[in-house]
N, C-alpha and C positions, 0 to 999 in steps of 0.2 A: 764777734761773739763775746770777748773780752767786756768790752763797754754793756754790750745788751742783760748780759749776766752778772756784772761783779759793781758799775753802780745804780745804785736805785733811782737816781732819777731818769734814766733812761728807759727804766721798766715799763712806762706808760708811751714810750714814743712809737710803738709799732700799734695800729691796729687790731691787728691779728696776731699777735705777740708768742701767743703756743706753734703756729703753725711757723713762724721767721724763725723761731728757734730751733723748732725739730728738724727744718730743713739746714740751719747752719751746723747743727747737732754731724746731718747726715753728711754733709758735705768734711768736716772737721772727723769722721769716722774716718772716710775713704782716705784723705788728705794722712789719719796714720798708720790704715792699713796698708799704704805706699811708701811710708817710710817708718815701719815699724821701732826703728834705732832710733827716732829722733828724740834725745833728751829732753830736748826745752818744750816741745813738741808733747811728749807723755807726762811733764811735769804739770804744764798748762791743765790738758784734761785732769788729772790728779787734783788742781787747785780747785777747778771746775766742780768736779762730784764732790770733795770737800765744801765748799760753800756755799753750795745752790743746790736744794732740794728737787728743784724741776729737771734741773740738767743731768741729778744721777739718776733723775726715774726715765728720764729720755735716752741717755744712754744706754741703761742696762736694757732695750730696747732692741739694738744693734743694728739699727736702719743705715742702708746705708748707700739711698737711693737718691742721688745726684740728680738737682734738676737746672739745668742751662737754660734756664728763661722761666720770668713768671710774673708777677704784680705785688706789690707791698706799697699798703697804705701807712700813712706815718700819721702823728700828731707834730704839729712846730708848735711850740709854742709864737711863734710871734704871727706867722701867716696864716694858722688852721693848718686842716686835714689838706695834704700832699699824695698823689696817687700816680705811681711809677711805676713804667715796666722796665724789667730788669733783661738781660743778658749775659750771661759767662761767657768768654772766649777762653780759649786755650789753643797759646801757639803750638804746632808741629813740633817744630825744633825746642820747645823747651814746654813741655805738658805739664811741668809743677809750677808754672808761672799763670796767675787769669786775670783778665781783665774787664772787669764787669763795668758796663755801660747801662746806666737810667735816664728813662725819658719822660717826660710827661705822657700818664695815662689820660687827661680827658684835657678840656681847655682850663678848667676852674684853678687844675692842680699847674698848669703852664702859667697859669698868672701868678701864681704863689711863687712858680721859679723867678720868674723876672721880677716879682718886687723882691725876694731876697738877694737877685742880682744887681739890681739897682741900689741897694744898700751902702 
């Protein structure tokens, strides 16, 4: 969320840029309605509605519906358009810890991995 909101050349790297935010928006709600206390945690958001006019009006919204899988297109600049499905895990034993896994959504977006891995 950091990067997607606070510098501008990142602005343009999502496709669908309103919908990746409002879901990190909702994801970053839950994440401080579970730890209400957490300083650096309400400072963040505070920086947030401070410097970014989409994030206070997303905000003051109060979504704050969680979604553990879904698809996000990017722009790269060096390969093109990248099309990924995403995943959240979250262990048992430690639920404020996730592990998001991306794959390629189609073949186009898999050769775009492997030439950046090839790099």
């Amino acid at each position: 969320m950091w990067l997607c909101l606070m510098h501008p050349e990142v602005r343009e790297f999502y496709v669908d840029r309103e919908r990746v935010v409002r879901e990190g928006i909702a994801h970053l709600r839950a994440a401080w309605a579970a730890h209400p206390e957490d300083r650096a945690l309400t400072d963040l958001i505070a920086e947030f509605t401070a410097h970014d006019e989409e994030f206070a009006r997303l905000w003051a919204e109060r979504d704050v519906k969680v979604n553990g899988r879904g698809r996000k297109v990017i722009r790269h600049p060096e390969v093109g358009v990248i099309a990924v499905h995403f995943e959240v895990l979250m262990p048992l034993q430690d639920p404020d810890h996730r592990l998001v896994i991306h794959r390629a959504a189609d073949e186009e977006s898999q050769s775009a991995l492997e030439r950046l891995c090839a790099r």
